[in-house]
N, C-alpha and C positions, 0 to 999 in steps of 0.2 A: 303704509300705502304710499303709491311713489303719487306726486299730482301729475294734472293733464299735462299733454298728451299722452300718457298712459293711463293706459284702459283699467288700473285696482280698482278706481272709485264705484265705478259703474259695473265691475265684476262683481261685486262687495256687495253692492244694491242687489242686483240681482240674484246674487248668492241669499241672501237674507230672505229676499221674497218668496227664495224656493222658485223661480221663475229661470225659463232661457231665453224668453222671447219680450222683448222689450224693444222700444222707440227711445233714443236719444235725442232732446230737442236742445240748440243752443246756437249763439251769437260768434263763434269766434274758431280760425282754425283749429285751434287746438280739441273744443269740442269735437269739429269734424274727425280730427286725427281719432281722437278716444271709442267716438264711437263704431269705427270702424275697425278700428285696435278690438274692439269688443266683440266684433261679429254682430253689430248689429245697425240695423236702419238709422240714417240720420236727417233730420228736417233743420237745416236751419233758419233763422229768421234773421230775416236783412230787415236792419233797421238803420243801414246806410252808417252807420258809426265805424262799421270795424270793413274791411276790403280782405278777403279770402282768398286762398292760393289753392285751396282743396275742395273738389264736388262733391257734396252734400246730395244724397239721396232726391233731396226734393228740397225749393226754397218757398218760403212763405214771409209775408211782410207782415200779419198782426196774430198772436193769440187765437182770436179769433176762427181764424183758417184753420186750425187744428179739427174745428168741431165738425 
């Protein structure tokens, strides 16, 4: 499996789960890139650490917002 920003890992998961529809959640463009490499939805979460160059589905600042 090649890492982020390609989209194995998350194929992989989702391969295993027997699933096509899934949410990617993560911190960093490279997430961005993966999940979208994957055909699928991405939330990232700003926790002001890392500064993005790629739009993210939708952003969130805790955990929490997930629910």
């Amino acid at each position: 499996l090649r890492d982020k920003p390609a989209p194995d890992g998350l194929l992989y998961c989702m391969k295993q789960l027997c699933t096509q529809e899934a949410i990617f959640v993560g911190d960093s463009d490279s997430d961005i890139i993966a999940g979208q490499s994957a055909g699928i939805p991405v939330i990232w979460i700003d926790r002001k650490e890392h500064e993005i160059h790629t739009k993210p589905d939708r952003t969130i600042t805790t955990l929490y917002e997930l629910l």
